[in-house]
C-alpha positions in Angstrom: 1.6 -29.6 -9.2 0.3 -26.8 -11.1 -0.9 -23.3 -10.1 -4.6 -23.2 -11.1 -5.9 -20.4 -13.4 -8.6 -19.6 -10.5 -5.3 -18.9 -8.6 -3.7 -16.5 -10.8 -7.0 -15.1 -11.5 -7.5 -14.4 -7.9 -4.4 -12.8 -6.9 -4.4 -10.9 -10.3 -7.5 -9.0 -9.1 -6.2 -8.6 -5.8 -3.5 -6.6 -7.3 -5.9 -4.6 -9.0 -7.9 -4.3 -6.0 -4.6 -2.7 -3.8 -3.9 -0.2 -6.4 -7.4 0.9 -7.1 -8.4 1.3 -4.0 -5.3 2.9 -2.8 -5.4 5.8 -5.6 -8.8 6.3 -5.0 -8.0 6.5 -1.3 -5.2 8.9 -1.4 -7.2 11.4 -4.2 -10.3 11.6 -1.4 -8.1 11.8 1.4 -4.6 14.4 0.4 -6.8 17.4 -1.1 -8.8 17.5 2.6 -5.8 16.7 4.9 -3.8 18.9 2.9 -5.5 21.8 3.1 -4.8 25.1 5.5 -8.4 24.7 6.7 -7.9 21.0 7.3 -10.4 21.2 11.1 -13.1 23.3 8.8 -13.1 21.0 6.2 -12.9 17.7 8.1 -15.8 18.0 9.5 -17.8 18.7 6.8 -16.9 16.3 4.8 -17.0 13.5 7.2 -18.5 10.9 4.5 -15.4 11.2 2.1 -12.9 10.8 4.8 -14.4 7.6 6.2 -15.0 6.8 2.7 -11.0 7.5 2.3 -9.9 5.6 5.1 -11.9 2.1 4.2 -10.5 2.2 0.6 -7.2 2.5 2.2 -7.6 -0.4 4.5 -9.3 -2.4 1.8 -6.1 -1.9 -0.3 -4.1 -3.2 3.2 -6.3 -6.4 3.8 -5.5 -6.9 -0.2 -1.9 -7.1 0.1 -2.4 -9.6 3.2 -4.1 -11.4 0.8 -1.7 -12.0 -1.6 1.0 -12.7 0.7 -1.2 -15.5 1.8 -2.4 -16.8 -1.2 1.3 -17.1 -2.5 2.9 -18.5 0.5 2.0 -22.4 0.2 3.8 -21.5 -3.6 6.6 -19.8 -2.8 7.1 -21.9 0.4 8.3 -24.5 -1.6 11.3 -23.5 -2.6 11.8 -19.8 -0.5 10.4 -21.1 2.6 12.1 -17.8 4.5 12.0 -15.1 1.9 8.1 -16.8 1.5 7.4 -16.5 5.2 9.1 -12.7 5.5 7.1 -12.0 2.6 3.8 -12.3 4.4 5.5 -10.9 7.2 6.0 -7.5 6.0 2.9 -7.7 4.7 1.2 -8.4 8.2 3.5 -5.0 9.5 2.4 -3.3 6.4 -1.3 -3.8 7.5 -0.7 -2.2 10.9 0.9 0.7 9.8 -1.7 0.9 7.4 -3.8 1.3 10.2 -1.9 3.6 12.6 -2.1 5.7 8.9 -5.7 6.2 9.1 -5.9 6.3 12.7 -5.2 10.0 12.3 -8.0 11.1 9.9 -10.3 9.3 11.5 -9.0 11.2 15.3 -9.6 14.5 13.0 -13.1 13.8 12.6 -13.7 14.3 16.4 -11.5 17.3 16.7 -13.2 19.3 14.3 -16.4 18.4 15.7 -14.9 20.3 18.3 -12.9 22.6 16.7 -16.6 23.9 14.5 -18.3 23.5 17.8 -15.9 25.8 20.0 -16.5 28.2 17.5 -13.7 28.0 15.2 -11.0 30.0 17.0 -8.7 30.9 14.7 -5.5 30.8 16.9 -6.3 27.7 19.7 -4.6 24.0 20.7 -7.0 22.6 18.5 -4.3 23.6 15.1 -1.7 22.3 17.3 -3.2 19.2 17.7 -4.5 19.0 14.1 -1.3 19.5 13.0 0.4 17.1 14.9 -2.5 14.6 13.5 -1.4 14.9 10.2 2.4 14.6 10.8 1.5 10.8 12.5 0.0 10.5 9.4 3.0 11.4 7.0 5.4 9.6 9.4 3.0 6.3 9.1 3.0 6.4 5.5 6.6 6.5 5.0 7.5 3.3 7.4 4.5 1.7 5.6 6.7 2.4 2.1 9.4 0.9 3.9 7.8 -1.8 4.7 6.3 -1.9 1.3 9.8 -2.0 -0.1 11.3 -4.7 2.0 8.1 -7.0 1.6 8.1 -6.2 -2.4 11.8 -6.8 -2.4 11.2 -10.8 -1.4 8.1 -11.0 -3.8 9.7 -10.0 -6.8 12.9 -11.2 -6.3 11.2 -15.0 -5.8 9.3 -14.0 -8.8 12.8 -13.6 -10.7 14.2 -17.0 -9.7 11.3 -19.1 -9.8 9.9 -17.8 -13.5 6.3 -18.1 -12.3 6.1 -14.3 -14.5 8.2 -13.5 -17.2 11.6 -11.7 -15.7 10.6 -8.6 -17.7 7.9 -7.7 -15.2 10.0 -8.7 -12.2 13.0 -6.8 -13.3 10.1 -3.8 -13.4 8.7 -4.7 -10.2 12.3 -4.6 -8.6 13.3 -1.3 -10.3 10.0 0.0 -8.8 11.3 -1.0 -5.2 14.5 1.3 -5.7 12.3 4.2 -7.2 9.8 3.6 -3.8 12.7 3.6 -1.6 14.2 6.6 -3.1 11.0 8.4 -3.2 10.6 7.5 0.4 13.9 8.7 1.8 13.7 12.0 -0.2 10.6 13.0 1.3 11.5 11.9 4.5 14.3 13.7 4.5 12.3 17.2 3.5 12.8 16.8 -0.6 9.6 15.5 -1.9 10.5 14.4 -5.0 6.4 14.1 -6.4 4.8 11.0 -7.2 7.5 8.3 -8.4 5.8 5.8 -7.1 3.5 5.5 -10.2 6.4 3.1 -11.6 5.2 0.5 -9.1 1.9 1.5 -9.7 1.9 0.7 -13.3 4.0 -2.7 -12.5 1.5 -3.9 -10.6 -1.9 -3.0 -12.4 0.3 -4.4 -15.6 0.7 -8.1 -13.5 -2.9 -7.9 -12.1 -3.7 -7.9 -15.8 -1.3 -11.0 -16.9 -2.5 -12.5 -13.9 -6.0 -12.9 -14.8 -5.3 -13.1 -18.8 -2.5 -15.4 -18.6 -1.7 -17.1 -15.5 1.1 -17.8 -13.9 4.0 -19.8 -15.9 4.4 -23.7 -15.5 6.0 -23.8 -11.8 9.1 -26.3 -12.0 11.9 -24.0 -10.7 9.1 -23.4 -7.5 8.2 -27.1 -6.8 12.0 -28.5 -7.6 10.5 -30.8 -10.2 12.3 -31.8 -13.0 
């Protein structure tokens, strides 16, 4: 039973899709939630932030995809790493979405916020404030659950050959560098950006993906 090329093709633009979109996301959406004037700005730049928020759910329905796409493969042989694999996925998707619930809450407070006037010293910081740290604190268990999820993928990847190991062994060195990433700025001591290791890892396998396929799969369907 062979993987088809439309397959590999498929999922290799998916991958593109999640990383794409997700960048693109992130570079609308920091620079407005991220500034001191974060009410002011919201609302006046509704467009980008909804803009923001469906690039970042596109990149979540993505990953979903994958996870399902690969399944009835991986099944095979990992039917329970397989099956947690699409699991984490699925949780990934809703914190996704508890993620962009907040920007999306900050549009109507600073409708009110401009509309009241813009007090400088009201409930309406408090509450934007507390918007944005549901935000943060959504985003990390979403790179937790990113972790765990690419944990299974890559390490079914490994033993099954379907990519060569070199890009696995990358893929699984970019888990320890998310989870590291994750915990340090969880725990107050943003590192910066190390995620870009699993960022390149997976743009690079998008590309082999749709250029090469996957390899023959005889370790994944237990033929000889």
């Amino acid at each position: 039973m062979n993987i088809s090329k439309a397959t590999a093709r498929i999922v290799g633009a998916l991958f593109l899709t999640v990383n794409i979109a997700f960048l693109a996301g992130v570079l609308i959406l920091e620079p407005i939630l991220g500034s001191t004037e974060t009410l002011a700005i919201v609302s006046a730049k509704r467009t980008q932030v909804i803009l923001g928020v469906l690039l970042e759910l596109i990149n979540a329905v993505a990953y979903v995809g994958i996870a399902l796409i690969m399944y009835p493969i991986l099944r095979k042989r990992f039917e329970s790493m397989a099956l947690g694999f699409v699991g984490f996925r699925l949780i990934e998707f809703v914190m996704q979405i508890l993620a962009d619930l907040s920007p999306l809450s900050l549009l109507d407070l600073s409708d009110e916020f401009v509309s009241a006037g813009a007090p400088a010293a009201s409930s309406f910081h408090a509450l934007g404030a507390m918007l944005v740290a549901d935000r943060f604190w959504a985003f990390q268990m979403l790179s937790i659950t990113f972790v765990l999820g690419s944990l299974l993928f890559y390490t079914m990847m490994y033993r099954s050959k379907l990519i060569p190991r070199f890009i696995s062994i990358w893929g699984l060195l970019g888990v320890v560098v998310v989870l590291t990433n994750t915990i340090l700025d969880m725990l107050g001591f943003p590192p910066g950006n190390l995620g870009i290791v699993m960022l390149l890892n997976e743009l690079f396998l998008g590309v082999w993906l749709i250029v090469k396929g996957f390899n023959e799969p005889a370790d994944v369907t237990g033929s000889a």
